[in-house]
N, C-alpha and C positions, 0 to 999 in steps of 0.2 A: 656210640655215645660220646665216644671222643671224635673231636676236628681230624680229618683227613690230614690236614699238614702238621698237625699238632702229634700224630700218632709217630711220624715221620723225623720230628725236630730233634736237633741234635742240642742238648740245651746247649748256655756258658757255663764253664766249670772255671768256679772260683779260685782262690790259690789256699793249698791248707792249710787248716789251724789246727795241727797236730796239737797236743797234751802229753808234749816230754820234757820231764826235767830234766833242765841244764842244756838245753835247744836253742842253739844261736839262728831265730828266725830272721832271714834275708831274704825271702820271698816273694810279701805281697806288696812293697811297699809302704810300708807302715813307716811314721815316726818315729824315730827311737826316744824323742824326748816329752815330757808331759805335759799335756797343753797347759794354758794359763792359769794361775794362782786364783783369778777373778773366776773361773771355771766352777775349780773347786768351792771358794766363797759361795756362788750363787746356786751352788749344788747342795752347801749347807746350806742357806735361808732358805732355800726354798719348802715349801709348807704345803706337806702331802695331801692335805684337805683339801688343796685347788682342783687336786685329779677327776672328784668330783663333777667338774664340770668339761666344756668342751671347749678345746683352745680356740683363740682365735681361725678363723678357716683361711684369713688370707693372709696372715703370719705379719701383722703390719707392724709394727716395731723393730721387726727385724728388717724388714723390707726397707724404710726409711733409714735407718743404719748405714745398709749396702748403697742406695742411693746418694745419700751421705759422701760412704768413701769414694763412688766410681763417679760422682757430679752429674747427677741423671735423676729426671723424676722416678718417685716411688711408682707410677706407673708401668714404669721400663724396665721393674723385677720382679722377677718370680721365683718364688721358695719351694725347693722341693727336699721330698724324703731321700735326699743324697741323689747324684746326680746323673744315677741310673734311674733314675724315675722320671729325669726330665729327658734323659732321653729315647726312654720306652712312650710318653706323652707327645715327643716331639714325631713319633713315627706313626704317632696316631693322626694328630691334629693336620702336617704336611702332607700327609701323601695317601693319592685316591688307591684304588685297588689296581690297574692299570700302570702306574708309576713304578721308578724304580727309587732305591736309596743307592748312594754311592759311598765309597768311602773306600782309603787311598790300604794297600794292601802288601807288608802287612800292618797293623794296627791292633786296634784296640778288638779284641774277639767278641767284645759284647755285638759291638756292630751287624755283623750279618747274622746272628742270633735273632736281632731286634727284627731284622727282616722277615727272617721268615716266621718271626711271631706272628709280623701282619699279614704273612702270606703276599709281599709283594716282592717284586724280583731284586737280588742284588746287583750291584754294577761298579765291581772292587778295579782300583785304579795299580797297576802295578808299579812300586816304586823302583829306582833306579838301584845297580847292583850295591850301591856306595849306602843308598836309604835315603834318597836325596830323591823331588818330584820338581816337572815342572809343572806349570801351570796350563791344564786341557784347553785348546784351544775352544769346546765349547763345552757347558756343564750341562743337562737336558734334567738330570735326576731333579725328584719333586725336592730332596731334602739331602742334603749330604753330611756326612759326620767327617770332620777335620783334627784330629786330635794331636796338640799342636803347644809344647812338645808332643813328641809322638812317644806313645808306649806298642810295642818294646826297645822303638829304635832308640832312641833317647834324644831325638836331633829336633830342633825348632827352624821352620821355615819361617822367613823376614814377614815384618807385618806388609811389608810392599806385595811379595808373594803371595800373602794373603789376600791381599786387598786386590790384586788381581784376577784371583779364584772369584772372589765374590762377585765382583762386575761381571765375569764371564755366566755366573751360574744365572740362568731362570729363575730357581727354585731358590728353596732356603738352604741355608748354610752356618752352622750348628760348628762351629768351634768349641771344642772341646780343655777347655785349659787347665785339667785339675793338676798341671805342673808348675801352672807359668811365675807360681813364686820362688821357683828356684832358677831361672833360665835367665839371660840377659836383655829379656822385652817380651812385651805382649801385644795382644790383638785388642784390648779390652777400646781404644779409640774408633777402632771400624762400629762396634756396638751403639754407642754413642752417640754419634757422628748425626748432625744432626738432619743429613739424605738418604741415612742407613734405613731400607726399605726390605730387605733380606736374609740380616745376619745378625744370630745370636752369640753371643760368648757367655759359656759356660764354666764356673767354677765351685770346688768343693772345701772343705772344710776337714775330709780326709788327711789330706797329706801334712801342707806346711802347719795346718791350726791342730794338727796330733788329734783328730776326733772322728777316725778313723769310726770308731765306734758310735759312736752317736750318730749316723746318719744325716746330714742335713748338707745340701747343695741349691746351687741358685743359675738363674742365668739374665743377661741382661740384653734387650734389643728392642726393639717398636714396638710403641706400644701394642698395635693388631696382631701383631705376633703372642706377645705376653698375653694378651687377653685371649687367645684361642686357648690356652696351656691349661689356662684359667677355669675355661667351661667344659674341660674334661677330667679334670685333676680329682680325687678323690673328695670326698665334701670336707674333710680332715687331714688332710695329708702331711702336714708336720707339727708331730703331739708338742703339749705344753713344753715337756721338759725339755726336749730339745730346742725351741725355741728359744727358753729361757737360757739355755746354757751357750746354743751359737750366739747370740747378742752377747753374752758375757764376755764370748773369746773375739769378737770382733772388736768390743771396747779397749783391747787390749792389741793392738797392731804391733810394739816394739817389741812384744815379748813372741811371738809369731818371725817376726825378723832377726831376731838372736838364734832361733833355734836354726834358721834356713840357713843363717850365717855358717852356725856351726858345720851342719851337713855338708854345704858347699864344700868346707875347707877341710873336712874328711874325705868328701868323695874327690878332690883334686889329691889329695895324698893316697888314698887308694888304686886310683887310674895310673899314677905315676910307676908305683911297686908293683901292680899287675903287666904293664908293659917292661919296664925291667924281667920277669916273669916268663913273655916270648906272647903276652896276650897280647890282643889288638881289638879295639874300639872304638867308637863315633865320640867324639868329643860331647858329653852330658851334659843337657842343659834342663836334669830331672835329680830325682832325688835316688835314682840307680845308674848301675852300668849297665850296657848289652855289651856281654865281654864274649869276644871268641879266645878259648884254650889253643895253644901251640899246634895241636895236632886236628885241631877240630873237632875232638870227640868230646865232645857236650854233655851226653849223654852218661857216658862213664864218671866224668868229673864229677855230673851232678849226685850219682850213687857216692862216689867216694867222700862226697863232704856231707852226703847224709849218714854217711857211716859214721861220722865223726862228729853227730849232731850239729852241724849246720846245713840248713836247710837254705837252697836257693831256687830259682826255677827256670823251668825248658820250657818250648811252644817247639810243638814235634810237626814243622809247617817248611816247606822246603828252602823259603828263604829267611829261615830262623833256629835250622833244627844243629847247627852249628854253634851257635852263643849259648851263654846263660842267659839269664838278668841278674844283677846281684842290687836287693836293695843296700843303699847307705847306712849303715848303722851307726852305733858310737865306735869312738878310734879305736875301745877294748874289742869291739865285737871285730872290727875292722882286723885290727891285728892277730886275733883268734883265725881269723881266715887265712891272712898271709902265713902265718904262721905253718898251719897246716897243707898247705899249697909247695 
């Protein structure tokens, strides 16, 4: 009764959201600050008799927004239920049964999840000991996922290395950027570009816009690309209220840039104490560290700061099972760490 590969699958196992008071969570990545004041506002007007009815199906007011800030027609976006949906869509629409997905290893774990959801083969690229790639002399994968900065490495390859990836690939190529508002550049011009024939750049609403909760992600590229995403995508795929509330916080970009600000300049104060410390890691261009402890036992650290109510996380992966990730929090959560360290 169940799929042969589905009997078999190892799901993604998300990061927890224990229920202890007094719990310094540095885990999933989360925010530490609240999104926008306009959030809240349109949280209050909004007028629960709408629910009644069925939101828009192709999310057009937000879509023209995003279009708006990237200088792109509202054709060349598409709205998803957070941007694991666009890319469980993307492994739909890309790639035959025959095909492989690529995607640079390690990375983001949702990735060869997605794969063998579709039951098509994976084809994980090994990065360098440092977490540095170059670019494959040929891509053959129907669709690759690039996530860029990378989680859990925390490191951003140049848009030029980008742009070099994507020329090489056949297939599509699926930039991943739910970091890139804290990093020093993005991809989001290869998208755009007005010969870009193969590549999406994807971004969330998670991290830097604090709506971690709320679900809602987008990605932008050619239009025939968007319009595949389109004729598979749920008939409803991002309800009223979220709609109404990502637009709110998009209207709202400086206060989005105050908070990244903020992070940044926690997370350069915390990288600095932790190597003082005897740690060592990749210079962040995300809204966490991938921190190795002095002695490389990851594992143990991360018990002991659970003993002490903060919670951080491990990926028990041979070229990770040495680091944490420690998300950024505020200076106090910040300091609570070092503290106890």
């Amino acid at each position: 009764m169940i799929a042969t590969h589905i009997q078999t699958l190892h799901g993604y196992t998300p990061g927890e959201q224990p229920q202890i008071p007094g719990l310094i969570k540095l885990n999933t990545n989360e925010n530490p600050h609240p999104p926008s004041p306009k959030v809240a506002e349109a949280l209050r007007a909004f007028d629960p008799a709408r629910l009644r009815l069925y939101p828009d199906p192709v999310c057009k007011a937000v879509r023209e927004r995003i279009a708006e800030i990237h200088g792109c027609p509202v054709a060349n976006v598409f709205a998803g239920n957070g941007s694991d949906e666009i890319l469980a869509l993307a492994s739909r629409a890309f790639v035959n049964a025959d095909e492989t997905i690529g995607f640079f290893d390690p990375s983001y774990s949702l990735y060869p999840v997605l794969a063998d959801i579709h039951n098509v083969r994976q084809n994980p690229k090994k990065l360098n000991p440092d977490f540095s790639w170059q670019v494959p002399a040929t891509c053959h994968d129907a669709l690759f996922y690039l996530a860029n900065p990378n989680a859990p490495t925390s490191l951003r390859a140049s848009t030029e290395t980008v742009a070099a990836l994507c020329k090489n690939a056949s297939g599509v190529v699926l930039i991943d950027e739910a970091y890139a508002d804290f990093a020093r550049g993005n991809c989001m011009a290869l998208a755009t570009a007005p010969d870009n024939t193969n590549t999406l750049v994807m971004r969330t609403l998670s991290k830097s816009f604090s709506l971690a909760g709320l679900r809602f992600g987008y990605c932008v590229g050619p239009a025939p690309l968007i319009h595949a995403l389109y004729k598979i995508k749920d008939s409803y795929n991002v309800n009223m209220l979220t709609a109404t509330l990502a637009l709110a916080a998009l209207n709202d970009l400086p206060h989005m840039r105050a908070n990244v600000s903020k992070i940044i300049a926690t997370r350069e104060r915390l990288a600095h104490a932790l190597r003082e410390r005897g740690f060592t890691m990749p210079d962040s261009e995300t809204n966490f560290l991938f921190a190795r402890p002095p002695d490389g036992k990851a594992v143990q650290l991360l018990q002991h700061l659970r003993d002490r109510k903060i919670l951080v996380r491990h990926f028990d992966f041979p070229a990770t099972r040495e680091h944490i990730r420690i998300t950024v929090g505020t200076d106090a959560e910040a300091d609570a760490l070092l503290a106890v360290l």
